[in-house]
C-alpha positions in Angstrom: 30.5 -0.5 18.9 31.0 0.0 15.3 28.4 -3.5 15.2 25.4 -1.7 17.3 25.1 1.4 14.8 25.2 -0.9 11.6 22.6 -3.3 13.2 20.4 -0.2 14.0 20.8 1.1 10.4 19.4 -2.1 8.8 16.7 -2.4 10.8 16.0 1.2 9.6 16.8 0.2 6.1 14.8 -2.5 6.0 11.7 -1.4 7.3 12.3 1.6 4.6 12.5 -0.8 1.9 9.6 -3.3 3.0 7.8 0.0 2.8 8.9 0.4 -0.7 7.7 -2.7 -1.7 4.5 -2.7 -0.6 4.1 0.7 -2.8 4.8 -0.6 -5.5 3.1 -3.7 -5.5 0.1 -1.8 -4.7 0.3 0.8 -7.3 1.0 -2.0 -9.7 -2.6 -3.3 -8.7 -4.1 -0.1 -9.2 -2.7 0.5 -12.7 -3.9 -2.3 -13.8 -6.9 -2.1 -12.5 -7.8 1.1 -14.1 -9.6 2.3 -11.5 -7.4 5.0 -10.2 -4.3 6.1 -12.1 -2.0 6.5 -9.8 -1.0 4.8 -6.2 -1.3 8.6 -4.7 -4.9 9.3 -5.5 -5.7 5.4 -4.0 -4.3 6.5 -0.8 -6.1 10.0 -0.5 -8.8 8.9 -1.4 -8.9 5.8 1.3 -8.1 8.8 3.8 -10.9 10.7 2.6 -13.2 8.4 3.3 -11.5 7.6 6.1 -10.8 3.7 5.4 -8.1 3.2 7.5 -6.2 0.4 5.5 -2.1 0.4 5.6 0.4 -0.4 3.6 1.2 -4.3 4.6 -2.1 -5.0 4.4 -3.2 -3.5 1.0 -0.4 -5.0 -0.6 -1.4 -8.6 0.9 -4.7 -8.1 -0.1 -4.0 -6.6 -4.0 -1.6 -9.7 -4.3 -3.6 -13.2 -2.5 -7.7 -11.7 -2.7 -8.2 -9.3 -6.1 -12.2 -9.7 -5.2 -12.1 -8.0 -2.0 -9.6 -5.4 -3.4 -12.2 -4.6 -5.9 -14.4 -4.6 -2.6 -12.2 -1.7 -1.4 -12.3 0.0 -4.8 -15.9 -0.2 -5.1 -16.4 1.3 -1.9 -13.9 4.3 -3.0 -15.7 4.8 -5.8 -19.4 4.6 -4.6 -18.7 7.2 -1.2 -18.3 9.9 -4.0 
């Protein structure tokens, strides 16, 4: 028994620190990008204008493709 609830909590634990990752390696991109300062505003503003990226993928795409992540930032910044 004591096996199935410690199976269920890593699967819940890892998805929680996947989701981690993929923060931070995106709001490395965008501090060193310059465009935005902070990982926070990034999101918001992809809500706002309603780009509807997530997580996995903005992280895949900030770390393999920087020109089509300065694609997304352009298109951030240019919708204002």
């Amino acid at each position: 028994m004591r096996v199935f609830v410690s199976s269920h909590q890593d699967r819940s634990r890892k998805k929680r620190d996947f989701r981690r990752l993929w923060i931070t390696r995106i709001n490395a991109v965008t501090r060193e990008e310059r465009v935005f300062s902070s990982y926070s505003k990034l999101i918001h503003n992809l809500y706002k204008r309603q780009l509807l990226l997530n997580r996995k993928i903005l992280a895949q795409i900030a770390l393999s493709n920087k020109n089509c992540f300065d694609m997304i930032f352009n298109k951030i910044i240019n919708q204002k």
